[in-house]
LOGU-105941 format. One record per atom (N, C-alpha, C): x, y negated, z; atom name; residue in one letter. Coordinates in nm, 4 decimals, always signed. Layout:
BEGIN
PT	east	north	up	atom	rest
PT	X	Y	Z	CA	a
...
END
This chain:
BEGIN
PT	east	north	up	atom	rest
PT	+1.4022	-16.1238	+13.1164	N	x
PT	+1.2597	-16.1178	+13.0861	CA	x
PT	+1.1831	-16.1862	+13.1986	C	x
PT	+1.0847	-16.2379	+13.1373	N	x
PT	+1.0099	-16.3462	+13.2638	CA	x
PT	+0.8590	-16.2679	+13.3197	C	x
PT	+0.7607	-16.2988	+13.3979	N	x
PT	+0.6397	-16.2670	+13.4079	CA	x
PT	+0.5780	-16.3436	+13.4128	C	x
PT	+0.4926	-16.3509	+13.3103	N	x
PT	+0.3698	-16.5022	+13.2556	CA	x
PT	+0.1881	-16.4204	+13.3334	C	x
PT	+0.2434	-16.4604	+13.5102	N	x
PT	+0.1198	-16.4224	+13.5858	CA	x
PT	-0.0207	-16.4451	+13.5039	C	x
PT	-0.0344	-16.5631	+13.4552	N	x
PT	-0.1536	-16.6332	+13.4328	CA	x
PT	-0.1472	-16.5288	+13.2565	C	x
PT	-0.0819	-16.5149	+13.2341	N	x
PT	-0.1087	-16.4628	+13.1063	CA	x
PT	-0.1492	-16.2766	+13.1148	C	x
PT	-0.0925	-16.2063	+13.2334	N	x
PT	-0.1302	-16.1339	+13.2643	CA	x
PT	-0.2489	-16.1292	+13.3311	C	x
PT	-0.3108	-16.2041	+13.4364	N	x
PT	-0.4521	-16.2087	+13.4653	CA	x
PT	-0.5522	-16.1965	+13.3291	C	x
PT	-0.5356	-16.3473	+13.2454	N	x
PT	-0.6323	-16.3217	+13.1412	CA	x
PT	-0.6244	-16.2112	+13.0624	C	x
PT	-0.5323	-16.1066	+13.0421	N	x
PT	-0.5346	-16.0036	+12.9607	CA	x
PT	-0.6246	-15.9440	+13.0498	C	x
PT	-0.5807	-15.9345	+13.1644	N	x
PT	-0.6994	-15.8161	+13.2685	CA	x
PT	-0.8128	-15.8681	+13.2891	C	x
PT	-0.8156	-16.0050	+13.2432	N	x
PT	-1.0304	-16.0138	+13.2716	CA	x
PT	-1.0619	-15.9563	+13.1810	C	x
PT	-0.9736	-16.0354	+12.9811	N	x
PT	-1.0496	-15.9621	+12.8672	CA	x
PT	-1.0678	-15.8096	+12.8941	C	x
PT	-0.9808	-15.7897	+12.9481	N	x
PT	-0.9961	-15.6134	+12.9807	CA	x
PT	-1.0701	-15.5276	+13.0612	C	x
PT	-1.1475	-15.5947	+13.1069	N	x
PT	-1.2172	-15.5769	+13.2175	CA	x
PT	-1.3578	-15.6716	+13.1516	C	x
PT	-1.4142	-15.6561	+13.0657	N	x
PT	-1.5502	-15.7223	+13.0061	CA	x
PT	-1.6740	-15.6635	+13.0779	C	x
PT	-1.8071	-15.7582	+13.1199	N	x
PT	-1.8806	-15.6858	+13.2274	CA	x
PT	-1.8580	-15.6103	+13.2637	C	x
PT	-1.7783	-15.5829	+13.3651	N	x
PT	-1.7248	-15.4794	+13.4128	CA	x
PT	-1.6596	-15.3306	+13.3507	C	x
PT	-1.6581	-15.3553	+13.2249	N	x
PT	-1.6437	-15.2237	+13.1262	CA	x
PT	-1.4643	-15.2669	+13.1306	C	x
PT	-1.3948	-15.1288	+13.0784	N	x
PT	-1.3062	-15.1297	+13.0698	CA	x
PT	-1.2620	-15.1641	+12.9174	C	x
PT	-1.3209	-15.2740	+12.8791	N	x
PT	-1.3324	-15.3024	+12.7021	CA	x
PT	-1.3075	-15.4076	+12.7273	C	x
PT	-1.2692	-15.4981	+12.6007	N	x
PT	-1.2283	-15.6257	+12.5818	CA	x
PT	-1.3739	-15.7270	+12.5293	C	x
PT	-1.3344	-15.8272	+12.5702	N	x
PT	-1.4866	-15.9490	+12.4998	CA	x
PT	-1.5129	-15.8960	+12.3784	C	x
PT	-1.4135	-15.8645	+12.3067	N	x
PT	-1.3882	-15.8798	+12.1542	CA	x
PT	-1.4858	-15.7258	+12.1221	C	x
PT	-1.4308	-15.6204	+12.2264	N	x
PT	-1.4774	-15.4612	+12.1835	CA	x
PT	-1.6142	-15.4967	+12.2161	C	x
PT	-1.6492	-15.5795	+12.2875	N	x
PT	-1.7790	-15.5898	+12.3056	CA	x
PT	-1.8717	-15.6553	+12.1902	C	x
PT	-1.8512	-15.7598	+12.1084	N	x
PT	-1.9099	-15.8069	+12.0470	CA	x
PT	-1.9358	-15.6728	+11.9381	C	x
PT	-1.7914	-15.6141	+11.9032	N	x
PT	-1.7806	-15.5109	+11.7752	CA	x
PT	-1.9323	-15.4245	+11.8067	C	x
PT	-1.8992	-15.3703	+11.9437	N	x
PT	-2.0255	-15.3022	+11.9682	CA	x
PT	-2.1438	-15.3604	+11.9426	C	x
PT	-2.1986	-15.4658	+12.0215	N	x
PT	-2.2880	-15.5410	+11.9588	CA	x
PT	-2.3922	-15.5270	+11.8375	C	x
PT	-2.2914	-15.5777	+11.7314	N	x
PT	-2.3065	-15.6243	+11.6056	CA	x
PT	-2.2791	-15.4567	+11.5450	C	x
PT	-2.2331	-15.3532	+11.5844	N	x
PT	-2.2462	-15.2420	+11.5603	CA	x
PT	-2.4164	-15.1771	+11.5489	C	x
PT	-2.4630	-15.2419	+11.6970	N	x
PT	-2.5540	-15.1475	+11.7550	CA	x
PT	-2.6879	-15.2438	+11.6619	C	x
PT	-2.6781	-15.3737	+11.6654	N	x
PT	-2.7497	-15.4679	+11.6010	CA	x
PT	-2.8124	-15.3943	+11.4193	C	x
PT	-2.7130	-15.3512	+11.3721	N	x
PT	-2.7278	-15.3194	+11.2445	CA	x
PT	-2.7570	-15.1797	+11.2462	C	x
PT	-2.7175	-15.0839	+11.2852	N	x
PT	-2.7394	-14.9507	+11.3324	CA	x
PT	-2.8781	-14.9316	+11.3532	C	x
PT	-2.8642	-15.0050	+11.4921	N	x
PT	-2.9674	-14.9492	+11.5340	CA	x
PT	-3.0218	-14.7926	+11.5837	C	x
PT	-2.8657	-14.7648	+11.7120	N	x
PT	-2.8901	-14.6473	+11.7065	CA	x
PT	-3.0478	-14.5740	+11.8087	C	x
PT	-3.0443	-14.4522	+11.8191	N	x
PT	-3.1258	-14.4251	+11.9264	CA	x
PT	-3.0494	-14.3160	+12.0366	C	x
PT	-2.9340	-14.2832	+12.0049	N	x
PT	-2.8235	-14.2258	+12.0700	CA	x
PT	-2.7243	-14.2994	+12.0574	C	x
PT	-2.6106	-14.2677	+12.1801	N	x
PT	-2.4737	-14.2968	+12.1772	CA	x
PT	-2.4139	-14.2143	+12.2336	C	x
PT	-2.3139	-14.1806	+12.1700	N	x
PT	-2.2530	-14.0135	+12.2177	CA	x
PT	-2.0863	-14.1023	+12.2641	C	x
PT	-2.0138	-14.1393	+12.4038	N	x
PT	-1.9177	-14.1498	+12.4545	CA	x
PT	-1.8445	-14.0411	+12.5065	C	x
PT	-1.7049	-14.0667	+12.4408	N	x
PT	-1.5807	-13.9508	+12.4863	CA	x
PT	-1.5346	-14.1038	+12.5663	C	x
PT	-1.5092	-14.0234	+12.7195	N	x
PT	-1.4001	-14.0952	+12.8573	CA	x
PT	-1.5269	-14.1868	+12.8853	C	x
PT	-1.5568	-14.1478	+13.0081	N	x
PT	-1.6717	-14.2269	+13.0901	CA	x
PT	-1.5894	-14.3072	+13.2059	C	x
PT	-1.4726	-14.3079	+13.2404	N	x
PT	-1.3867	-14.3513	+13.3545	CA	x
PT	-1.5391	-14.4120	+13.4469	C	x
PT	-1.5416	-14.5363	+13.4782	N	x
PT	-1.6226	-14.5494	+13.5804	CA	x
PT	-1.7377	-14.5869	+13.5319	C	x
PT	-1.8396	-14.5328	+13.4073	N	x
PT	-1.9871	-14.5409	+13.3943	CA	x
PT	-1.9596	-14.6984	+13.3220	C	x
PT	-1.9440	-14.8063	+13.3531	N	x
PT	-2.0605	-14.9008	+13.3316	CA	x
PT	-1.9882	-14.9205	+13.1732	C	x
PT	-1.8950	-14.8485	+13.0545	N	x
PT	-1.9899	-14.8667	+12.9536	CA	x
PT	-2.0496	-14.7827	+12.9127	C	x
PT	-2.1055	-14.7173	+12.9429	N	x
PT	-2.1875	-14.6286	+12.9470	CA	x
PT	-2.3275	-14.6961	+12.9495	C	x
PT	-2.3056	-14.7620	+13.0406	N	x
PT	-2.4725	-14.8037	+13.1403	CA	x
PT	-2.4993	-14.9705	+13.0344	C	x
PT	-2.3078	-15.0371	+12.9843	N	x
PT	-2.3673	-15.1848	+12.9076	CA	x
PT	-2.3854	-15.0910	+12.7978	C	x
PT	-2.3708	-15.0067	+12.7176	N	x
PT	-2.4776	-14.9580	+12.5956	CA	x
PT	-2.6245	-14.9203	+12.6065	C	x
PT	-2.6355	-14.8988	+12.7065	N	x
PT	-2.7542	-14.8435	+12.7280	CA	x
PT	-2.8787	-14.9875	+12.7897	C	x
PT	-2.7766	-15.0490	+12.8174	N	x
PT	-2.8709	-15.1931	+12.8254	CA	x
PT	-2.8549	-15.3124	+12.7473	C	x
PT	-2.8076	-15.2463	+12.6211	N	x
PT	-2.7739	-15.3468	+12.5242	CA	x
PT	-2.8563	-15.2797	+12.3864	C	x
PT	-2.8365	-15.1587	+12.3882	N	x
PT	-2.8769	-15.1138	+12.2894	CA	x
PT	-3.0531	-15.0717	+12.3049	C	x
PT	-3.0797	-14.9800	+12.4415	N	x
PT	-3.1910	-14.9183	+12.4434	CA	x
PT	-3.2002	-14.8100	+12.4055	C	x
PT	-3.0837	-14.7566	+12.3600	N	x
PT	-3.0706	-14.6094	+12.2969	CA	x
PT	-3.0184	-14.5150	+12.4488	C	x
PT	-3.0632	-14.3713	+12.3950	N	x
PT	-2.9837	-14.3340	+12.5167	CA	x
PT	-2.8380	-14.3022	+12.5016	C	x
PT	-2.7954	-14.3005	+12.6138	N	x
PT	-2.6416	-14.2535	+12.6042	CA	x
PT	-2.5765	-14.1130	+12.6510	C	x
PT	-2.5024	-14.0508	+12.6122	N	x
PT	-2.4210	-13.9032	+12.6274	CA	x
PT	-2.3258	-14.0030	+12.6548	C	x
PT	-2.2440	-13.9359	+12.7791	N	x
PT	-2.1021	-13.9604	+12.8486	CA	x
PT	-2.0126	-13.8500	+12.8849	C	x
PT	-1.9238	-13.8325	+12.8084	N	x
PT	-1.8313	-13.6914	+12.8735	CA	x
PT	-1.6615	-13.7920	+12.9038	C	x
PT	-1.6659	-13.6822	+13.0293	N	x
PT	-1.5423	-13.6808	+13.1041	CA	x
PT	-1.4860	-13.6092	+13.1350	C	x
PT	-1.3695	-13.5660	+13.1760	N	x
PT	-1.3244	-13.4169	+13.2413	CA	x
PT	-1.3111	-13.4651	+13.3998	C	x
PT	-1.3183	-13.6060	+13.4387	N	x
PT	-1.3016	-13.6360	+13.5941	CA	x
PT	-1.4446	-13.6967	+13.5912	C	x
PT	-1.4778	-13.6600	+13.7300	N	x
PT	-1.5904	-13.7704	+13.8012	CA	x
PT	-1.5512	-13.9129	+13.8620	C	x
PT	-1.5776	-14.0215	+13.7708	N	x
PT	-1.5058	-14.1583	+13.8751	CA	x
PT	-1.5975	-14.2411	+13.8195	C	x
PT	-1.7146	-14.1789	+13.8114	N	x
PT	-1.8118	-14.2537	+13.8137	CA	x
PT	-1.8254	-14.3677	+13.9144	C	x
PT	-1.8143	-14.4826	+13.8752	N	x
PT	-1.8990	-14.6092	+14.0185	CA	x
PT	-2.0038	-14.5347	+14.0799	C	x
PT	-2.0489	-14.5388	+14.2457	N	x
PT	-2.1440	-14.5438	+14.2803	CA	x
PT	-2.2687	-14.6229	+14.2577	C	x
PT	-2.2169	-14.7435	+14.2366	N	x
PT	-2.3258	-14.8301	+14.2191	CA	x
PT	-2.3591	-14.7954	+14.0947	C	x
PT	-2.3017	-14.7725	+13.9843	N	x
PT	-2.3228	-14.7433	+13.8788	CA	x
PT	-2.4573	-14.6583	+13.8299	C	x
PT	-2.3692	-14.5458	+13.9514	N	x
PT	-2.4631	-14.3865	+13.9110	CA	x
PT	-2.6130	-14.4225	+13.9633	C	x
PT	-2.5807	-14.5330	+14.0607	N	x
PT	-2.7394	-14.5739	+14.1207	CA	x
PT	-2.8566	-14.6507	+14.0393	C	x
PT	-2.7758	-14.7177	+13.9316	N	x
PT	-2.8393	-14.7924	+13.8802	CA	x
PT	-2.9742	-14.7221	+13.8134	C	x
PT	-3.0831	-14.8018	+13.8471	N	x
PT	-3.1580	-14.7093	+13.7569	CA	x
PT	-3.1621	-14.6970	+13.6387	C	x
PT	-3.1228	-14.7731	+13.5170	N	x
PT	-3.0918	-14.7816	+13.4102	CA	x
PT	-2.9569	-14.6553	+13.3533	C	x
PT	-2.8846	-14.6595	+13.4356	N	x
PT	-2.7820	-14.5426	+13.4349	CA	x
PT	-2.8942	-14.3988	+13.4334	C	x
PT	-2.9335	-14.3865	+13.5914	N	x
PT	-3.0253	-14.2543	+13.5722	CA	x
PT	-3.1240	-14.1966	+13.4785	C	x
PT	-3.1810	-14.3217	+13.4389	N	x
PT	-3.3152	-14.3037	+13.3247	CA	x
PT	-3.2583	-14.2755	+13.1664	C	x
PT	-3.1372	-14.3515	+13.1109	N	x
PT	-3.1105	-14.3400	+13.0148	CA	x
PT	-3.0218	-14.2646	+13.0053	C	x
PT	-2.8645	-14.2940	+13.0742	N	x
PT	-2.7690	-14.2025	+13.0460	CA	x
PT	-2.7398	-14.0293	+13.1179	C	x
PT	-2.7111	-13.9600	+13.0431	N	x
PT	-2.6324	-13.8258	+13.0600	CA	x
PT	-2.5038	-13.7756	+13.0406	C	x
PT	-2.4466	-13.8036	+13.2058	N	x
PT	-2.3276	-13.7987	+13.2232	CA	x
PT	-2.2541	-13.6445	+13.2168	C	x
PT	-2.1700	-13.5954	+13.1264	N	x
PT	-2.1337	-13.4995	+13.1174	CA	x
PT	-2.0049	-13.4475	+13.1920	C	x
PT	-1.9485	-13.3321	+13.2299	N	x
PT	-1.8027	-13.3207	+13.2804	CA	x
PT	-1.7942	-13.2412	+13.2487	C	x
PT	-1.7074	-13.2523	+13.1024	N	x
PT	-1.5853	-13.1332	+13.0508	CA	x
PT	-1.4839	-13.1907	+12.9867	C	x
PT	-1.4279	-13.1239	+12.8994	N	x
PT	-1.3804	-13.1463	+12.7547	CA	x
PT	-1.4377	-13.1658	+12.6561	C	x
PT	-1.4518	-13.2520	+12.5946	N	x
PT	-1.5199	-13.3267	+12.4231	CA	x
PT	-1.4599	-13.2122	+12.3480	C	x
PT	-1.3587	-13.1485	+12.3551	N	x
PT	-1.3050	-13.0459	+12.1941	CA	x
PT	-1.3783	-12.9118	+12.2807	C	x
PT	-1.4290	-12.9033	+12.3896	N	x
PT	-1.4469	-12.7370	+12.4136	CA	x
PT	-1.5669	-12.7207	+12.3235	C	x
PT	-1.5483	-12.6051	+12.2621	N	x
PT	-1.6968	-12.5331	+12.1697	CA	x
PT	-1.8349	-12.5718	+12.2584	C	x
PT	-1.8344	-12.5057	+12.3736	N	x
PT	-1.9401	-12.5238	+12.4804	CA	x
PT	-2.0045	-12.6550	+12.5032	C	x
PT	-1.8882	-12.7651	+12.5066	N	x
PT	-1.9506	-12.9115	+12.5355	CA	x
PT	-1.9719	-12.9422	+12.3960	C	x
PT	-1.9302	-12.9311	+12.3154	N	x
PT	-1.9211	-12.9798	+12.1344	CA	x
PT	-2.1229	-12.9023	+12.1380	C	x
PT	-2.1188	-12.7534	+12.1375	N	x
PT	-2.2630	-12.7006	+12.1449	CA	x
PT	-2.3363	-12.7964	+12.2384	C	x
PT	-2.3160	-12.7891	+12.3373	N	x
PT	-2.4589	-12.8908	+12.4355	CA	x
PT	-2.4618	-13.0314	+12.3224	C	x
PT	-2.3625	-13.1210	+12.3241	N	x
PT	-2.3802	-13.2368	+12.2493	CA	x
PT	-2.4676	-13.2103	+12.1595	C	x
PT	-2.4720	-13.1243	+12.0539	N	x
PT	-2.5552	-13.1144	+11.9491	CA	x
PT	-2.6803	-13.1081	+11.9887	C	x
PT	-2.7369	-12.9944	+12.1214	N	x
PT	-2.8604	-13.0085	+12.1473	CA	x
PT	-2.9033	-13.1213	+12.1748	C	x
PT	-2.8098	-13.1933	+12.2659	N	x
PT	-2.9049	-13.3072	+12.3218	CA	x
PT	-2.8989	-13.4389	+12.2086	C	x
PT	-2.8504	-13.3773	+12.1050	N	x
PT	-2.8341	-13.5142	+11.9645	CA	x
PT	-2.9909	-13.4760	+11.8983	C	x
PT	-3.0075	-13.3492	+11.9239	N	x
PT	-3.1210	-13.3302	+11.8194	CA	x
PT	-3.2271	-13.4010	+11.8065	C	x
PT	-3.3047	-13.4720	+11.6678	N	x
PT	-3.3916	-13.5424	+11.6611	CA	x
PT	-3.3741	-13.6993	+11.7369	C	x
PT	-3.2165	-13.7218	+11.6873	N	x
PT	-3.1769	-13.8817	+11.6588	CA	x
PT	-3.1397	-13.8958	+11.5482	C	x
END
């Protein structure tokens, strides 16, 4: 078996799209998701390090819900003001009753 370096880099830029841990491609989907939608929420399960979190929230204009069970949030991230103003970063479990209940409040009247 061989290692095709250059073919492994470009998998890790697509994988690494503005800084999100998404591909060019997951990005457009979103996009053209949010384009037609038109949401005014976005509710994310696995925040790993914020920024897609923070490119929905500056793509869309909607706000964003982020749950995680770890904090690895970017610093720069959490600084951003666009991060602070729009998104709400959560830390639990997505299946616990408790976080499933908060989600709903903070969905209400989207």
């Amino acid at each position: 078996m061989t290692f095709d370096l250059e073919a492994s880099l470009e998998a890790t830029a697509r994988q690494h799209a503005e800084g999100c841990v998404k591909t060019w491609e997951d990005l457009e989907r979103y996009r053209t998701i949010i384009t037609v939608a038109a949401p005014t929420l976005i509710i994310e399960a696995g925040t790993f390090s914020g920024k897609a979190a923070l490119w929905f929230a500056a793509n869309s204009g909607a706000k964003v819900v982020t749950i995680d069970c770890t904090d690895n949030v970017d610093p720069d991230t959490r600084d951003n003001p666009l991060f602070r103003q729009q998104v709400t970063h959560l830390l639990g479990n997505t299946i616990d009753p408790e976080m499933i209940d908060r989600v709903h409040r903070l969905a209400e009247g989207h």
